[in-house]
N, C-alpha and C positions, 0 to 999 in steps of 0.2 A: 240106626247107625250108632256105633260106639264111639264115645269120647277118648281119642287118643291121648287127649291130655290128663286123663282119670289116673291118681296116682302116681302123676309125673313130679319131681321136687323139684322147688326154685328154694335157693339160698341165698338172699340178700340182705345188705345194712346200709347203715345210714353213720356216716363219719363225721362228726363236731363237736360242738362246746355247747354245752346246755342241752344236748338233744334227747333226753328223757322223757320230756312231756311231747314229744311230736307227736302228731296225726298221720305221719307220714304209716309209719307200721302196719297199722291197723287199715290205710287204705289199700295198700299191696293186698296182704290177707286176706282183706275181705273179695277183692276181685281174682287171686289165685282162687278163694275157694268156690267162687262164680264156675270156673274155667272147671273144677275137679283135681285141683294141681293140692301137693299139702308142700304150699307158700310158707316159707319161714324167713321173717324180717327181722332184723336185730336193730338195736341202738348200739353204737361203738363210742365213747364218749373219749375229746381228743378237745383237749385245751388250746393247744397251738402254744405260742409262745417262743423267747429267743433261743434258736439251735434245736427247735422243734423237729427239723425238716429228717432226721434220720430216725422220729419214733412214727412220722408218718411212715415214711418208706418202710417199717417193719409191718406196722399194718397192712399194708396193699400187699406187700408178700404173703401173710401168713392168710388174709384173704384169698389169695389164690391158689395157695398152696392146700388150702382147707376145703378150696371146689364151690367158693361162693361162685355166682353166678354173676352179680354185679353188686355195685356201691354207688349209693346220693352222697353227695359228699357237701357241707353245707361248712359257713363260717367257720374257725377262720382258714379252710384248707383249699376255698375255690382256685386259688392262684397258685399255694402253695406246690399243689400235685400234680403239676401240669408236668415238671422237666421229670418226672419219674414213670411216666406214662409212657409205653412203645408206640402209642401216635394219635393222632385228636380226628375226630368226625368235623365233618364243615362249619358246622355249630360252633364249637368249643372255641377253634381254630379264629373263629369269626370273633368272638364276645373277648375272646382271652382269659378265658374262666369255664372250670370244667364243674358241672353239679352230678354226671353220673358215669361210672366205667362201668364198663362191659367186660367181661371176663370172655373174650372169644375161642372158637373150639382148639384155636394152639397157643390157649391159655395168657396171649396177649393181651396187654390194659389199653382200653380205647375209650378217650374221653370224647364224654357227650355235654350239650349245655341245653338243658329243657326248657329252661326258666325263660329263654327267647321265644322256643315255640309256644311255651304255654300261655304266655303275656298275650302274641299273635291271635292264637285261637283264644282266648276269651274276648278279645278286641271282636275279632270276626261273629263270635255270637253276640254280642251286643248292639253292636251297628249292623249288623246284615251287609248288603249291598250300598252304606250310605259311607261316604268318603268321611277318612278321619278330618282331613281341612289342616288349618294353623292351629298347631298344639306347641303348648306350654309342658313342659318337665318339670317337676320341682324333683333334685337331688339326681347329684352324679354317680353315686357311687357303685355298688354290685348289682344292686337291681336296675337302679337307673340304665345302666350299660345294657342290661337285657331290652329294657322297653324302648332304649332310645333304636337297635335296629331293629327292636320289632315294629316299631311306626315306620322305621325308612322302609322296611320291608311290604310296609300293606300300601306303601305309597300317600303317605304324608306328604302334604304340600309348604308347609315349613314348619319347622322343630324349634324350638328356642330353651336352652336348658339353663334351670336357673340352680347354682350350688353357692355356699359362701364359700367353699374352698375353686379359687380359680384353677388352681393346675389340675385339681378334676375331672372341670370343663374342658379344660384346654384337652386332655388325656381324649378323655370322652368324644371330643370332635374330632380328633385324628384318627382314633380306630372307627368309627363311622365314616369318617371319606376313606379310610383304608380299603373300607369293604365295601362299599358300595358309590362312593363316586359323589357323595351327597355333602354339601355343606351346612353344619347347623349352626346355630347361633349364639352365645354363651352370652349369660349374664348374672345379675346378682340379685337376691332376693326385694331389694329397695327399688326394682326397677319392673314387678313384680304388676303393680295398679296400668303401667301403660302395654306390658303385653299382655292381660288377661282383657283387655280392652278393646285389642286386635282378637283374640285366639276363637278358635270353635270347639277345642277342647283342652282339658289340664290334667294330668300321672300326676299324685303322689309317689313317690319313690324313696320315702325318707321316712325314718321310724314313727312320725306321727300320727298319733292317733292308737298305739296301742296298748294295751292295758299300762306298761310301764314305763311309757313314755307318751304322755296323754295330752289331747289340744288336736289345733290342726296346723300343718305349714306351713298357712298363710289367712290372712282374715278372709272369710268364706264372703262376708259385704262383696267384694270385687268382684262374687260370681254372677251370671245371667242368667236366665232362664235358657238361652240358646246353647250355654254351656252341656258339652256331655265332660262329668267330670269320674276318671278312676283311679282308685286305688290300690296298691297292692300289699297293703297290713288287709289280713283276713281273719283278723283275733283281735279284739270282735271285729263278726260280718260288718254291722254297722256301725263303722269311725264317726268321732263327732265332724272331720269333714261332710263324708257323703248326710249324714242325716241333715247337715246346713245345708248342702245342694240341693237335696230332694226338699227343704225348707220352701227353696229359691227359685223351685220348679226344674232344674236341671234333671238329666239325663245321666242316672247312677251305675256305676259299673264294680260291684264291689272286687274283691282280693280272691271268693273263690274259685271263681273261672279259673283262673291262674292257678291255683295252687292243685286244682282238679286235673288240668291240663299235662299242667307238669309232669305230677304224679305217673299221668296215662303214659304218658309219651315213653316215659322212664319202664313201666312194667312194658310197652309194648318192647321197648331194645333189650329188658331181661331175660322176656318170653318169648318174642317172635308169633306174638298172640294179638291178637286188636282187642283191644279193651272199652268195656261198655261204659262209654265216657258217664252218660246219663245215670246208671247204678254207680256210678264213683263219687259223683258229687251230690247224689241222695245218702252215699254212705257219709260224706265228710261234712255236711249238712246235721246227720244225725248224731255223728262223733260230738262236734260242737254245738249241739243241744247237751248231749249229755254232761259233756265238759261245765256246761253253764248249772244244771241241776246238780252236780257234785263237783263246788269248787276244788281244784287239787288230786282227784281222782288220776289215778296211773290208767289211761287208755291206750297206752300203746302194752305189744304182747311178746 
C-alpha cells in the first residue's frame, strides 16, 4: 500500500527569544521524515519586549500568508498572542497560555497548549496505574500553570504550590478552580520541610537545575525514599535535583517525557498524523547526546 503522505510538505516554526539552539526542529523533521513528508521546521527568533505586540502580530501574518502550517510558540509570546488568535482549542483556553497555532484549512489561528498534555502523559508513563496522592509544586509560573492542571486533571488528591511571588499563587489557584472546580493550596518556600513531610510527590517547575541556572529548589535532605519526585528542566536529563532523589531512593521522572510529549502532540495537530511517540524520544535522547559530545553545536536545521 502506498504512503499518502510521501511527499506531502509540512511548514512549521518555532516563535521566541533564545530559540536557536532548540531541539524542538530537529524533532519535527525527524518524525516528518519517519511519515515520508519533506517537514521543514524553522527558528523565528522574537525578543518580545515593550510594544512588542504589533512585530508579533506581523509574524503570525506573514506565517499565514507564507502557507506555514503551524507555530510552537515559546517565551516570552505564550500570553502575548493569545488576543491575535481567531480562537483557542480547550487547552489553551484552559491554562491561558498558547505554545502552538494551527494554521486551519480557512487559514484561521487556533491556539493550542501542549505543554499540559505533555506534562499529563509523561506523569501517565511513569506512574502507570498508581495514583499521583499529595503533591507539592515548587514554582508558579508558565510551566507550573501546565503541571498544576495537569495533576488536577489525572486526579491528584491535594496540590500545594509553593512560589516566593504570592500573586502567582494566588493567579495560579484561580485559574485551576476556574477550570476544574478544585482547590489548591498556596504557600512559601520556608514552609516547604512541613509539606514535603506530608506529600507523596514534588514538580520542579522553576529554572533549577539547569545548565545556567544550577542547584536544586529546594534542599533535596527533605526528600524520602517514598517520594516520586519530577522535573521539568530537560537540559541536562539529569538535574542535580533528581540525581539527589534517585541518591535518596525516590522515584525519578525526568523533563523528557514532557518535552517528547509536547513536541508529539504539536506534529500530531500540524499533521493530523499519530506520531511515534517512542522514535521521538529515542530521537531527542540522541539529539542531547550529541549536543553533550559537541558543546555549542547548531543541531537544529
Amino acid at each position: 500500500m502506498s504512503n499518502p503522505d510521501i511527499g506531502r510538505s509540512i511548514l512549521a516554526g518555532l516563535i521566541g527569544h533564545g530559540v536557536g539552539p532548540s531541539l524542538t526542529p530537529p524533532m519535527h523533521e525527524l518524525e516528518g521524515s519517519r511519515h515520508g513528508m519533506r517537514y521543514i521546521y524553522r527558528s523565528i527568533e522574537f525578543a518580545g519586549g515593550a510594544d512588542s505586540l504589533p512585530d508579533l502580530e506581523r509574524l503570525l501574518e506573514m506565517a499565514r500568508r507564507l502557507g506555514f502550517n503551524g507555530l510552537n510558540i515559546t517565551f516570552p509570546a505564550k500570553q502575548n498572542i493569545m488576543p491575535l488568535l481567531d480562537r483557542l482549542g480547550p487547552s489553551a483556553a484552559m491554562i491561558g497560555a498558547v505554545n502552538t497555532v494551527l494554521f486551519d484549512e480557512d487559514g484561521a489561528a487556533v491556539g493550542h497548549n501542549t505543554d499540559v498534555t505533555g506534562f499529563k502523559a509523561s506523569i501517565d508513563d511513569a506512574l502507570a496505574q498508581n495514583r499521583c496522592g499529595h503533591v507539592v509544586l515548587v514554582g508558579a509560573g508558565g510551566a507550573g500553570s501546565a503541571v498544576a492542571h495537569a495533576l488536577v486533571m489525572r486526579g491528584v488528591e491535594s496540590l500545594q504550590v509553593v512560589d516566593v511571588d504570592a500573586q502567582k499563587c494566588a493567579a495560579l489557584a484561580a485559574s485551576v478552580h476556574a477550570a476544574h472546580g478544585f482547590s489548591i493550596g498556596q504557600a512559601t518556600p520556608d514552609q516547604l520541610p512541613q509539606l514535603l513531610a506530608r506529600a507523596d510527590g514534588v514538580v520542579n517547575a522553576t529554572p533549577f537545575g539547569m545548565a545556567h541556572h544550577p542547584g536544586t529548589p529546594f534542599d533535596p535532605e527533605l526528600l524520602q525514599p517514598r517520594h516520586w519526585v519530577a522535573d521539568v528542566v530537560y537540559r541536562p536529563v539529569d538535574t542535580a535535583l533528581l540525581l539527589a532523589a534517585q541518591k535518596r531512593g525516590c522515584l525519578t521522572i525526568s523533563g523528557l517525557g514532557m518535552a517528547m510529549h509536547q513536541a508529539a502532540d504539536a506534529f500530531e495537530i500540524f499533521t493530523g498524523n499519530t506520531a511515534d511517540r517512542s522514535a521521538m524520544l529515542q530521537d531527542l535522547n540522541a539529539l542531547i547526546e550529541a549536543e553533550s559530545l559537541h558543546p555549542g553545536a547548531a543541531l537544529h536545521r
